[in-house]
C-alpha positions in Angstrom: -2.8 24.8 6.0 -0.2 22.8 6.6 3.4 24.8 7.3 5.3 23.0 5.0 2.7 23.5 2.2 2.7 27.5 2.7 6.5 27.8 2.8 7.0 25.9 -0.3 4.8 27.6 -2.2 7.0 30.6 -0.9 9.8 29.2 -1.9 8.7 28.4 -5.7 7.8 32.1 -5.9 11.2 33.4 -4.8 13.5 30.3 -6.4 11.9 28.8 -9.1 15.4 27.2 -10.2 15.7 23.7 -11.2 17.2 22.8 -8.2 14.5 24.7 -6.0 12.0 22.5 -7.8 13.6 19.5 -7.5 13.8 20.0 -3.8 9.7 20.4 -4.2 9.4 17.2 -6.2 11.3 15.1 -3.6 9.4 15.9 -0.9 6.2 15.5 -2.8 6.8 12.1 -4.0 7.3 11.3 -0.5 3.8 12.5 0.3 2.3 11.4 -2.6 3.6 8.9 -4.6 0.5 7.9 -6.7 -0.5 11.3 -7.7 1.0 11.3 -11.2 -1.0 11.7 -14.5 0.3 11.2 -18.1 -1.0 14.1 -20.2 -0.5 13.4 -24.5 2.4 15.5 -25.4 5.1 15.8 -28.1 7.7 15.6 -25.4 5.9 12.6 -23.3 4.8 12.7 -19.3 3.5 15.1 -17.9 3.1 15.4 -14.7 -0.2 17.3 -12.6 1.0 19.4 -9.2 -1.2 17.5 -6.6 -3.7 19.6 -4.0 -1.1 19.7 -1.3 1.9 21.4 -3.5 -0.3 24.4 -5.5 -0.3 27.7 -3.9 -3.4 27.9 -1.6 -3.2 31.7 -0.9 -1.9 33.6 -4.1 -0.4 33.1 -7.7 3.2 32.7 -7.6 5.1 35.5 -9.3 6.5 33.0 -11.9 6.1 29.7 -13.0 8.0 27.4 -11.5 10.9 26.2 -14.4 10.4 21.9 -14.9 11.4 19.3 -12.3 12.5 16.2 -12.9 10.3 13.7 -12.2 11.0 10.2 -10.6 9.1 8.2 -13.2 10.1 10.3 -16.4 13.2 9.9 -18.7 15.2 12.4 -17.4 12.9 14.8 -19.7 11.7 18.0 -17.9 8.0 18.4 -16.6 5.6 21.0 -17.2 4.2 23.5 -15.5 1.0 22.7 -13.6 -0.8 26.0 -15.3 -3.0 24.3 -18.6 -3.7 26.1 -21.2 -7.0 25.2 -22.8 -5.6 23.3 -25.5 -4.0 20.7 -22.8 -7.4 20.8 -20.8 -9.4 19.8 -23.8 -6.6 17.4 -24.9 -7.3 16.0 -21.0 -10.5 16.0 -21.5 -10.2 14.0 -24.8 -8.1 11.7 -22.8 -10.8 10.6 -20.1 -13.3 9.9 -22.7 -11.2 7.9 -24.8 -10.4 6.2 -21.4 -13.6 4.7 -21.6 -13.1 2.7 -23.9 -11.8 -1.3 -22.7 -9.7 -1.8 -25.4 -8.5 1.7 -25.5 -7.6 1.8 -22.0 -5.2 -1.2 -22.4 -3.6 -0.1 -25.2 -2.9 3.1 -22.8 -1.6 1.1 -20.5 0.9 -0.9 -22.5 1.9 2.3 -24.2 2.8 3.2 -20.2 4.6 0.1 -19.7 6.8 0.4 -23.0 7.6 3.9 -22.0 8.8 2.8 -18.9 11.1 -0.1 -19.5 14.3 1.8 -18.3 12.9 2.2 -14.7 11.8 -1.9 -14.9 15.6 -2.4 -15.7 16.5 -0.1 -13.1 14.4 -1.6 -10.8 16.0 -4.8 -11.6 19.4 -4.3 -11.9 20.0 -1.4 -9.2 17.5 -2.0 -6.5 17.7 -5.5 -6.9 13.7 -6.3 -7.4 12.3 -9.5 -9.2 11.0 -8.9 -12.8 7.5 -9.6 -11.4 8.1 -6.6 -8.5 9.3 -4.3 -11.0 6.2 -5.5 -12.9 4.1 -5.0 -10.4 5.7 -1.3 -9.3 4.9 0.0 -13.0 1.4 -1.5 -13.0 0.4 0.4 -9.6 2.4 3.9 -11.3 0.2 3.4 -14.2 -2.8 3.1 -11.7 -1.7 6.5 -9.9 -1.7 8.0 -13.6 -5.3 7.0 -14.1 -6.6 8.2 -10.9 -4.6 11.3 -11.4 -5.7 12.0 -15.5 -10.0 10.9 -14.2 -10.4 12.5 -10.7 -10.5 15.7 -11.5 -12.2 16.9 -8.7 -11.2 14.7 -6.0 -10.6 16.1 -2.6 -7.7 16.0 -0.3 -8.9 13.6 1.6 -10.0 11.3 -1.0 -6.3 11.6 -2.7 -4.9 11.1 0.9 -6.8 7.9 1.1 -6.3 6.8 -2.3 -2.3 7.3 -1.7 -2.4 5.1 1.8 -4.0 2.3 -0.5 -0.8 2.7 -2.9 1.4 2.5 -0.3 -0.2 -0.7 1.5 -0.1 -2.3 -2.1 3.4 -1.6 -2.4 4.6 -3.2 0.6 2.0 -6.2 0.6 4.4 -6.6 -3.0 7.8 -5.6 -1.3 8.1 -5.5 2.3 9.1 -2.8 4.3 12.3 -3.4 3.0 11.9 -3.0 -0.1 9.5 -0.4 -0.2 12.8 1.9 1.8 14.7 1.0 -1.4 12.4 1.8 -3.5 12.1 5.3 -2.4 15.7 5.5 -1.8 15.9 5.1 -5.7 13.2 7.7 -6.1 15.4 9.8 -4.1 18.8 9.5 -6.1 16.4 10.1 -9.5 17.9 13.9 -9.6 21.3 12.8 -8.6 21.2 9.8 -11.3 20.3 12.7 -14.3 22.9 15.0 -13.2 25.8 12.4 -13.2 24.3 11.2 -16.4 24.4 15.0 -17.7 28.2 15.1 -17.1 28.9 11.6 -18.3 27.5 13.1 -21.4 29.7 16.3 -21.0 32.6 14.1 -20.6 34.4 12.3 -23.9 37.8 11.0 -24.7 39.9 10.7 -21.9 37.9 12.5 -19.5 34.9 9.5 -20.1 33.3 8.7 -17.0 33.9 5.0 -16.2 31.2 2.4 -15.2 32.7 1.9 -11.8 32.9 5.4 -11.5 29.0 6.1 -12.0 27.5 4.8 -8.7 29.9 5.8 -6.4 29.5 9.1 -7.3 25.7 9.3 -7.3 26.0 7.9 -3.5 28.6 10.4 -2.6 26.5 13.3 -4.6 23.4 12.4 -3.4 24.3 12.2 0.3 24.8 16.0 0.0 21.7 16.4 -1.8 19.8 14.6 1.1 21.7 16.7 4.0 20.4 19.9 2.0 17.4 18.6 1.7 17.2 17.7 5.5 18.2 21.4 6.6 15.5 22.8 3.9 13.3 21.2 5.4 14.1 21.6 9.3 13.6 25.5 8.0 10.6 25.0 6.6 8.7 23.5 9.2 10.2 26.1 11.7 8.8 28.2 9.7 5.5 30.5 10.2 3.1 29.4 7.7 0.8 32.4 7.7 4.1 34.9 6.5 3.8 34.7 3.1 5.0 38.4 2.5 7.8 39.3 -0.4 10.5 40.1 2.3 9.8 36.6 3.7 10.1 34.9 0.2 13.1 36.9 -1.0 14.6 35.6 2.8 14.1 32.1 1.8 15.9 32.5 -1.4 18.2 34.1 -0.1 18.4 31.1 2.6 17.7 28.8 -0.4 21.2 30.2 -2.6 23.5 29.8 0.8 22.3 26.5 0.9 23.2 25.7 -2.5 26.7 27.2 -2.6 27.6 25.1 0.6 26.1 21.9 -0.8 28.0 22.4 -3.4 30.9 23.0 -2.3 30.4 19.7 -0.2 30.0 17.8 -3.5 33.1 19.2 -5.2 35.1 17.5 -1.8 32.8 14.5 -2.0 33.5 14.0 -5.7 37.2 14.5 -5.7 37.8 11.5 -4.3 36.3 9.9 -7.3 36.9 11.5 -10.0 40.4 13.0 -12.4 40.8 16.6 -12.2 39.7 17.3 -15.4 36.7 15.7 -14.3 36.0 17.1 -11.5 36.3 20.7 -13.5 33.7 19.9 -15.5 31.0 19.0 -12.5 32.2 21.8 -10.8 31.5 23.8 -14.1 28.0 22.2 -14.2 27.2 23.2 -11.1 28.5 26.4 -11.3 25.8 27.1 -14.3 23.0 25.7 -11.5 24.0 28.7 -9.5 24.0 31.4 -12.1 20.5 29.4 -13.0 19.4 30.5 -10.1 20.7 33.7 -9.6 19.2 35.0 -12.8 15.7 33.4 -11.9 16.0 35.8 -8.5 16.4 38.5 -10.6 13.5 37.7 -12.6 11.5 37.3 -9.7 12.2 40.4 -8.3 11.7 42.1 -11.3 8.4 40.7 -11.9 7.1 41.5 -8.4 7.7 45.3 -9.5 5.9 44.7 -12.6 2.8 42.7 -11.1 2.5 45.6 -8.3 1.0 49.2 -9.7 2.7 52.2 -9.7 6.1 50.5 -9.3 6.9 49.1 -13.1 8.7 52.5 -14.5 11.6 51.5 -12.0 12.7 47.8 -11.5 15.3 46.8 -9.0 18.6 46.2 -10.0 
């Protein structure tokens, strides 16, 4: 197994936070791009943990809380564990599938629930309508591979993936395959400055030429933390899986969040009004106390899950 793999699946079972799984999604993406599937649900996408991100040795302690993902609305995701009501409602899915004129109406539904990344595409990556056209249409083909291989192996997703990606650049170049995922990237960034344009009213609004320079000046911090995350990762011994190891990687995880944080408060004070900037700093003060309390929970449930050790809990 792959280091990376095994340490992140540590990492989900000690700091299951947003952020930590945000963190996960990134780096996934980058690996797999395609492997997305659209499950029916009331609250839209859904989207399917591929082979290389589930835990190959034991059941995390918790369930990882929802990421944001790329190609969603800013909506959370679900947790990759199905109940059986979602697996037959999957199963439902692929037979329906089978149907021609079914499928295309499944697929236009797709399209129409993606028409704010087309605009996106357009407006702030700076692709033709017939690119952004064409970016959707091979998403959409990632979901269907996703939803109807069920049982496909690594290798076959691996191979299915390098397919999407020569597909993507025979429509966009090397150039604008970099922007693309440098879009993908900023995703996270774009929903939290959208979260505190929402938190901000009257005076305190968050102006239009405000938006984007803050989402660069956030997300470069993002991306360092990112970069260091992953330096430790990979340094990393991937067959130390134990508790103290995964309580030291949160541990590692909530220094690295404070800092990064503290970096955007600087970055973002060149941008935005004081009251402003007191309401991002409270937003991502509530990301840390997030996280802190899914620690605790963590720990907590370790006790619980281990015999003999339930009747006393850590603090």
């Amino acid at each position: 197994m792959r280091k990376s793999s095994v340490l992140l699946s540590v990492v989900a079972v000690a700091s299951a936070a947003v952020s930590v799984s945000l963190w996960m999604e990134l780096r996934a993406e980058r690996a797999r791009n395609a492997e997305l599937s659209a499950r029916l649900d009331a609250a839209g996408e859904v989207r399917t943990v591929s082979v290389s991100e589930a835990p190959q040795v034991r059941k995390p302690a918790i369930t990882p809380l929802p990421a944001v993902d790329p190609e969603s609305d800013g909506a959370p995701g679900y947790s990759s564990q199905l109940t059986q009501e979602e697996e037959d409602l999957e199963a439902a899915e692929r037979r329906h599938l089978r149907d021609p004129k079914y499928r295309e109406a499944w697929r236009e539904e797709r399209r129409l629930a993606r028409a704010w990344l087309r605009e996106d595409l357009i407006k702030l990556v700076g692709f033709t309508p017939q690119q952004a056209d064409k970016v959707i249409d091979l998403s959409i083909d990632g979901q269907l591979r996703g939803l109807e291989r069920t049982d496909s192996s690594l290798a076959e997703d691996e191979a299915a993936e390098v397919a999407h990606q020569a597909k993507l650049r025979e429509v966009l170049g090397a150039d604008g395959v970099a922007r693309l995922q440098a879009y993908y990237d900023s995703r996270p960034t774009r929903n939290q400055v959208n979260q505190l344009r929402n938190e901000l009213t009257g005076v305190n609004v968050l102006r239009d030429d405000q938006v984007e320079p803050l989402i660069a000046a956030l997300q470069a911090e993002r991306a360092q933390m990112e970069r260091e995350l992953a330096a430790i990762s990979d340094a990393a011994d991937p067959n130390d899986i134990s508790d103290a190891t995964a309580r030291k990687y949160a541990e590692i995880y909530a220094e690295q969040l404070q800092a990064t944080h503290g970096r955007m408060h600087s970055s973002a004070a060149a941008i935005l009004s004081r009251s402003q900037l007191e309401t991002l700093d409270t937003m991502l003060r509530r990301e840390r106390e997030r996280n802190d309390a899914v620690q605790r929970m963590s720990r907590i449930q370790s006790t619980l899950d281990t015999p003999g050790d339930a009747a006393t809990p850590p603090d």
